[in-house]
Every structure is written in C-alpha cells, then in structure tokens.
C-alpha positions in Angstrom: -50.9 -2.4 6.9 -48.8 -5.1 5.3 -45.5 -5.7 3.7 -45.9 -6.7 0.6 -42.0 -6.6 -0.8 -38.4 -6.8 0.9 -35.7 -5.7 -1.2 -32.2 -5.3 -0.7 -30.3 -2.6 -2.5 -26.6 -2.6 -2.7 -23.9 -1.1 -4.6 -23.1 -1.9 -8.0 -19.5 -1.4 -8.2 -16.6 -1.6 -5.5 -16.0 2.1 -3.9 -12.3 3.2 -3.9 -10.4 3.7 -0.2 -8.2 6.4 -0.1 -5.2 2.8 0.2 -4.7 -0.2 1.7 -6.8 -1.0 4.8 -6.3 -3.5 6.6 -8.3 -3.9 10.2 -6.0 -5.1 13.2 -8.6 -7.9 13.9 -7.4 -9.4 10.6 -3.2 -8.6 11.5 -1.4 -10.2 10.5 -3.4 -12.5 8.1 -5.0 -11.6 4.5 -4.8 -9.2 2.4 -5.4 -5.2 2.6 -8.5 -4.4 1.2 -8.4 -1.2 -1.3 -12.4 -1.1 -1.8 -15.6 -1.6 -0.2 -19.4 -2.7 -0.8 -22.8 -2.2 1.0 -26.5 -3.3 1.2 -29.3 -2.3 2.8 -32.9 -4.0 3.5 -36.0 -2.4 2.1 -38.8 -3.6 3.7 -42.3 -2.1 1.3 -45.9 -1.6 2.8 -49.5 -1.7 1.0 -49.8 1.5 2.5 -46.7 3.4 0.4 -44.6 3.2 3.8 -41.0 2.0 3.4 -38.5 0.8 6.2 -35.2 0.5 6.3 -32.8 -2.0 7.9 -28.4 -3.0 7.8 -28.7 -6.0 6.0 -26.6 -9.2 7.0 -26.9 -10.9 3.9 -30.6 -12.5 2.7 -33.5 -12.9 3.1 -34.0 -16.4 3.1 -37.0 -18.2 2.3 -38.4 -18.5 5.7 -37.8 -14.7 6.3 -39.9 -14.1 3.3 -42.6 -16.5 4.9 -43.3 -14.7 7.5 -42.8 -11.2 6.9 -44.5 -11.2 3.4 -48.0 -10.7 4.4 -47.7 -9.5 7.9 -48.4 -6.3 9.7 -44.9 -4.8 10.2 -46.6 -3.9 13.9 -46.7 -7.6 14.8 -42.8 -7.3 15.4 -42.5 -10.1 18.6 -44.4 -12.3 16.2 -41.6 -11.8 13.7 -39.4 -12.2 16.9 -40.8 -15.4 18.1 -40.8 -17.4 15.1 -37.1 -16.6 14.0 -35.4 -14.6 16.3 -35.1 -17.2 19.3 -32.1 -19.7 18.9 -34.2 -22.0 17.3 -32.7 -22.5 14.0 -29.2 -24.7 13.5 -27.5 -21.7 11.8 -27.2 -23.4 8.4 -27.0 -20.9 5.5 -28.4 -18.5 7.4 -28.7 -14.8 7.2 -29.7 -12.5 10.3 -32.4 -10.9 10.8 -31.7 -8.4 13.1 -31.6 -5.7 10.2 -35.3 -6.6 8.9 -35.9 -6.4 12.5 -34.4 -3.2 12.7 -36.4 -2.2 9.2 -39.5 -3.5 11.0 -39.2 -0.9 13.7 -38.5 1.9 11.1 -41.6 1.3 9.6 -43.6 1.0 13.1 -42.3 4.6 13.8 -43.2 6.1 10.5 -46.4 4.8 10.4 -46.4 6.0 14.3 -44.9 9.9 13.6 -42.3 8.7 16.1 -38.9 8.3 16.3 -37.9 4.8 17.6 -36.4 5.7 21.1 -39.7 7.3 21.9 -41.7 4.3 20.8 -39.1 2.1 23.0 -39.5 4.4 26.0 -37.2 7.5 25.8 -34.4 7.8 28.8 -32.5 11.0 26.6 -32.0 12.3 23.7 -28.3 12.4 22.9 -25.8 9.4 23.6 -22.0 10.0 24.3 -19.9 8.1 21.4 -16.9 6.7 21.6 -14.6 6.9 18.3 -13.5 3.1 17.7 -10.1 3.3 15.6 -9.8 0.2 13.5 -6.0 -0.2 12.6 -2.8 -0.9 13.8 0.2 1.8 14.0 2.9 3.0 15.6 2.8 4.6 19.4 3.3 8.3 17.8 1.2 7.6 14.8 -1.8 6.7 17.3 -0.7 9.8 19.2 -1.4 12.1 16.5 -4.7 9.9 15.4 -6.4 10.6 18.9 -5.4 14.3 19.3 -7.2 14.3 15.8 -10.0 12.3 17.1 -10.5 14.8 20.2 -10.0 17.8 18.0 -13.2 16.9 16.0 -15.4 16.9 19.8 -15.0 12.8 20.8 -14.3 12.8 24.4 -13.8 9.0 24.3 -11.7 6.7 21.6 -11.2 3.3 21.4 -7.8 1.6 20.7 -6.7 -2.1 18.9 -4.3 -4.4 20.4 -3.9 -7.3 18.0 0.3 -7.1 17.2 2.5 -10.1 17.2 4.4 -8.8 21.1 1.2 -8.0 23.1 4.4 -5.7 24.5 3.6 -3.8 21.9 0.5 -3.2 21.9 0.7 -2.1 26.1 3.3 0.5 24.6 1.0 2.1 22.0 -1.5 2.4 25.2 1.0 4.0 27.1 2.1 6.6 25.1 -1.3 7.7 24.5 -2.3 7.8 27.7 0.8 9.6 28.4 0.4 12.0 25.6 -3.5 12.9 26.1 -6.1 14.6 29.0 -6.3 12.6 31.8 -10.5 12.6 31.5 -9.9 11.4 28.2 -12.1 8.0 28.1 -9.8 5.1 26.6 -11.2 2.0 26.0 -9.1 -0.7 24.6 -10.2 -4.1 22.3 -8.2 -6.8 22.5 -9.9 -8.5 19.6 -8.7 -12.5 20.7 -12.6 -13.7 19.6 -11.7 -13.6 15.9 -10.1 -16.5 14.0 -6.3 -16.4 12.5 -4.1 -19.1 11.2 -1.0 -16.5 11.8 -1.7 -14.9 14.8 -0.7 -16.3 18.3 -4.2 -15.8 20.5 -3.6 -14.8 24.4 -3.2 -17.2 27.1 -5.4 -16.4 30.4 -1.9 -15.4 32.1 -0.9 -12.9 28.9 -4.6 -11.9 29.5 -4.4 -11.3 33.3 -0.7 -9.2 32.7 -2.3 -7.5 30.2 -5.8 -6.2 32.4 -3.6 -5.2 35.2 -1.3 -3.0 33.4 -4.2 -1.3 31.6 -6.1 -0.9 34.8 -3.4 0.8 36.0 -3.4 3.4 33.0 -7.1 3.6 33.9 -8.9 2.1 31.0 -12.2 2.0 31.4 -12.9 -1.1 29.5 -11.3 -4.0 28.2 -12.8 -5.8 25.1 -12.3 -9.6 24.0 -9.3 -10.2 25.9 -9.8 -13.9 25.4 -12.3 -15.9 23.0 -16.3 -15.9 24.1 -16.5 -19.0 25.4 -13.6 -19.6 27.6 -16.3 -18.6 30.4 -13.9 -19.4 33.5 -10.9 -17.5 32.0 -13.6 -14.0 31.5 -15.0 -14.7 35.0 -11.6 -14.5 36.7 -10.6 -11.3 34.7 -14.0 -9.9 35.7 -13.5 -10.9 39.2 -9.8 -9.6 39.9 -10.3 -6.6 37.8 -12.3 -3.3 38.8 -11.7 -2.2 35.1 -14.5 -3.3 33.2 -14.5 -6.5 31.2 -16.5 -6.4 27.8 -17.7 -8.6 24.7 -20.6 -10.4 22.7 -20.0 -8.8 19.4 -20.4 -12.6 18.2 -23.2 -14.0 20.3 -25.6 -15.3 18.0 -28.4 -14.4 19.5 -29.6 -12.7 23.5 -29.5 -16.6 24.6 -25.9 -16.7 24.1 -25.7 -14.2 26.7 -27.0 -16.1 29.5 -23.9 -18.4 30.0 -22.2 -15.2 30.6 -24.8 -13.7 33.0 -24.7 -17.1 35.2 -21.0 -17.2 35.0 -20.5 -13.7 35.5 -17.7 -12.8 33.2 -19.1 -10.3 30.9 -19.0 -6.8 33.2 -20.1 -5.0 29.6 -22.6 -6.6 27.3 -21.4 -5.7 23.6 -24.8 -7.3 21.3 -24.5 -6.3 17.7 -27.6 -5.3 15.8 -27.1 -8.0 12.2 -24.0 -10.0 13.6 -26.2 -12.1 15.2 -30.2 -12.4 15.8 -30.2 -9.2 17.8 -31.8 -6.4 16.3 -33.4 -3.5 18.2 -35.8 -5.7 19.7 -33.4 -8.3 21.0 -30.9 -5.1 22.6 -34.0 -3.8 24.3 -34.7 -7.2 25.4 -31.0 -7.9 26.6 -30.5 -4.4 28.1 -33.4 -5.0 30.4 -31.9 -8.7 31.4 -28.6 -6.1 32.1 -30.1 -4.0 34.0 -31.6 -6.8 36.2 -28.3 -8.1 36.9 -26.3 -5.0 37.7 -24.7 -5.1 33.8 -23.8 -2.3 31.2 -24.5 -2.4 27.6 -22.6 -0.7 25.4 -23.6 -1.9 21.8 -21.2 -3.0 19.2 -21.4 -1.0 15.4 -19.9 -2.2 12.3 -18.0 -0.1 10.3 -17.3 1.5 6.6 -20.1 0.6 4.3 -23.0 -0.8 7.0 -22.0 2.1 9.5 -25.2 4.2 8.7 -27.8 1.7 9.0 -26.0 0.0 12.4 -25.7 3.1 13.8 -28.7 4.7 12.7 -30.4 2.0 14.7 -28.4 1.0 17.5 -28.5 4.9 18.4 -32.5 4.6 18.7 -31.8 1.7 21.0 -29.2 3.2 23.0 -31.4 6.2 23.7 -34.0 3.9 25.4 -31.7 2.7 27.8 -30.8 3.4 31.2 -27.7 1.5 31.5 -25.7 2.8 28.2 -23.1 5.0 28.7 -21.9 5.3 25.6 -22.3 3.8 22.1 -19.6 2.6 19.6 -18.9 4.9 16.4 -16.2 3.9 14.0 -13.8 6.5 12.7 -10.5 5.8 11.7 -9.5 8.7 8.6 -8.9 8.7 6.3 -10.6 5.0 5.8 -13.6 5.3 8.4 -14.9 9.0 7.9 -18.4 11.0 8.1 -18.2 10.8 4.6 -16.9 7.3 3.1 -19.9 5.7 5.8 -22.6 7.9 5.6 -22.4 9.5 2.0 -26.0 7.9 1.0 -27.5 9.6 4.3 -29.1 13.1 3.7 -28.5 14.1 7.2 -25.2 12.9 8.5 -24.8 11.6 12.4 -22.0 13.9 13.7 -20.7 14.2 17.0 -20.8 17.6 18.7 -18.3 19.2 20.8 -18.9 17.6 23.8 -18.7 13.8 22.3 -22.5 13.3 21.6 -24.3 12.6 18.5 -28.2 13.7 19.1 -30.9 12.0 18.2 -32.9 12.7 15.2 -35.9 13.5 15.9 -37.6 12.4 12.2 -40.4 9.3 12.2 -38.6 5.8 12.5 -34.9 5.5 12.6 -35.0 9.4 11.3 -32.9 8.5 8.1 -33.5 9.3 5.2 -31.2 7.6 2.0 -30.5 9.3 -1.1 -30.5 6.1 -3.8 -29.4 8.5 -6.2 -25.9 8.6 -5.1 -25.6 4.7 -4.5 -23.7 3.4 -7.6 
C-alpha cells in the first residue's frame, strides 16, 4: 500500500455561533469572534483506503516528500525524518494530524481500532468538560450544575481576569456551590501572549496554588509561562496539588527540560499544536511513566474538536498513566453539535463521565462530507 494524495478539506463559508465568543485565554485583548472554520487532512491510498487526520495548517513541500509514495505503515519513518526537533520552525505546519491520519489508515487497513494497535489498557476514558470563557461566580455556578447534569463528573475552569482575586472567587463559589467529589481542575492560561493583560508573578502564582489547594483542585494549569522552569519547579515542589502544562511544546523534546527540572507534575502534549501526534503522546507517555509523571492530553476546541479528540481518545486509551482526557464544552458555543456535526457517530459522555471508545477500524470516525459547507 501507498499514499498516493493528501488533501485537506475545509469549510467553505464561516459557520454562525449562537453570539459573541470570546475565549478567556484571549481576555481582555481582540475581538469576539461570531463565526468559525475547520479543516481536516485526507491522507488517500492505492489501495481505496482513506485516513483521516486534525489538520494544523499544510502540508508543506517536504511533508509531501515523504509521505507521497510511502507505505502509510512505515509511520516512525515518517516520524524520524520530520517529527524530531530538527527543523528551525520556519513556515511550518505540524504534522501531528497527518501523523494522526497515518495511524487511521494503519488501523483500517489492520480491522483495528487504534488503542488496540497501540496496546489497549481500557476501553472508556473519564473526560473532563473544559469550559472556555469567562463569567461571573453565579453564571459559572449554573454552567457546572449544567455541565454535571449532562453525566461530566469533572469540569475545568479559566482564570485569566484582570484581579487574579477574581478569578479565586469564581473558584470558590463553585466549589462551595457543587459535590464535594466533584473533580475541578483549574487553567490559569499565563503561557499565552497579550499586550493588555498583566501575566502572574511567581509570588501571585504561589498565593494563587495555595488557595486552590486548599479548595482541593486537583490540578493547576499554566500558572506561569513554559519556560520559566525554576518558577514551575518550586510550585511543583511546595504544592501536593498537581502542577500541569505543555499545550505549547513544540515537539516531545521540549519536554525534557521539564522532566530534568521537575516542574511539570502533569504532562499536557497536544496532538497538531506541535509535532506530537499519536505517535509522539505514546512516545512521551512512556518517558511519563518512567519518571513517575501523568499525562493528561490537551484538545482543541469548536471546529478541530472531532478530529483532536477523535485521536487523542485512541491514545489515551493506550495508556496507563491517564486519568482523564480534555473535552471542551462550553454551551451554547462548544456543544455535541456545533463540534461534531460532520461526525456520524457523535463522542458523548455517559452518565458516569466517560466517553467509550469506538470500536470501528482506525480512529472509528466516520465524516459525512455532505454536511460540510
């Protein structure tokens, strides 16, 4: 077998949101957005098989040089010669979703699903539901008792407000207001760029981890930038609540200043952010494991949810040391329906917080074109 054509197919004209959205990692700069876009790889065989991948913008030229031709089964040779921290980063795209489409087609071709091919450890991961925006204490109140209503047994919450004093408050009152074995994790978000906003100082950082630890949060995301190494390392040293990040990391490599410097308690890879993939989680998750590390995958949301999740989900079911798995719902901006309406099957959590795998070939998708517009 050989591919013999990658595609990407994206929308054609902007999809309406339901009003303004606007993500707190973005508060208080830019604009609210009141649409969104998609793509997705298609990655085509000699043999009629098809596999599909998130895409990350692309392919470049030297993608197309060395998957055009190969056999999609070679997949560490795809790995090796672009996946390694090699490259300067230049007008680059990533190739973690071809990777991704790679390993859909090995499992078709296979009658597998993915997890299985990787090495099953269960079928069924607990999600957590990762809300997106900024809002008042009650208004995040009546988002989570919504969120637990619908079976998620674990939610994620943004800080990113001018007064970090604020945001502890909105952490509070939920904490106050829901089930002690709730699961509340809580992402501070100070990785991402802003000309407005006023990033946290190690001390705002340390007041901030001991006050959540003391609502017992179980972990607490980006609370200052990736590569202030010493800052993370004390937080992960004085804190038994977990310390998590590495959305951002370009590729597994960037993870080993963090393993040597032990800040990271959580590793958060991303499947197309960087050069990750499913090969390059498996690969990092095992490095994890080694050095007594969790992984808990980061997934994008709105338009790229399906194909993230669809394959971080294969991943995460592979892995010993994954607890839970990201899963971004937010109504009525991130819902079932506004991410996955191109999926025949939908990925739903059940009542007890888990979305099961799917037990079809590959990632165990499969896309109805006819609705992409």
């Amino acid at each position: 077998m050989k591919i013999t054509k990658v595609e990407v197919v994206k929308n054609k004209k902007p999809i309406p949101l339901p009003g303004e959205y606007k993500a707190a990692w973005f508060q208080p700069d830019g604009k609210p957005e009141t649409s969104y876009g998609f793509g997705f790889y298609k990655i085509h065989t000699d043999e009629g098989i098809t596999g599909y991948g998130p895409y990350a913008g692309g392919p470049d030229d030297y993608a197309l040089q060395c998957l055009i031709g190969l056999d999609p089964f070679f997949i560490e040779k795809f790995w090796s010669a672009g996946m390694t921290g090699k490259d300067v980063y230049v007008n680059k795209c990533s190739y973690g979703g071809l990777d991704a489409a790679l390993w859909d087609i090995i499992g078709k071709a296979s009658g597998q699903p993915v997890y299985k091919l990787l090495g099953a450890y269960t079928d069924k991961v607990l999600v957590y539901a990762a809300t997106s925006r900024l809002l008042s204490p009650e208004e995040h109140i009546e988002q989570v008792q919504h969120i637990m209503s619908v079976g998620f047994k674990a939610v994620k919450l943004r800080l990113h407000r001018p007064d970090y004093l604020d945001d502890l408050k909105v952490v509070e009152a939920v904490r106050k207001a829901c089930p002690d074995d709730l699961i509340i994790v809580v992402d501070a978000n100070q990785n991402h760029k802003s000309m407005e906003y006023k990033h946290w100082s190690r001390q705002t950082a340390k007041f901030m981890a001991r006050e959540l630890q003391n609502l017992n949060i179980y972990f607490f995301e980006e609370p200052l930038e990736r590569h202030d190494y010493k800052g993370l390392a004390e937080l992960s040293a004085e804190f038994d609540m977990y310390i998590a990040g590495g959305e951002h990391c370009m590729n597994i490599y960037e993870f080993k200043e963090h393993i040597e410097r032990d800040t990271y308690d959580i590793f958060q890879p991303d499947v197309i952010l960087g050069d990750i993939g499913i090969t390059g989680t498996k690969k990092l998750a095992t490095i994890a494991e080694y050095h007594k590390k969790i992984l808990i995958p980061h997934v994008c949301g709105l338009g790229g949810f399906a194909l993230n999740f669809a394959s971080m989900l294969q991943v995460a079911a592979s892995i010993p040391n994954c607890p839970m798995l990201e899963y971004p719902y937010d109504p009525p901006f991130l819902t079932v329906e506004s991410q996955q309406f191109y999926l025949k099957d939908k990925f739903v959590v059940d009542k007890e917080g888990y979305v099961a795998l799917p037990q079809k070939p590959g990632l165990g998708i499969e896309i109805d074109e006819e609705v992409i517009s």
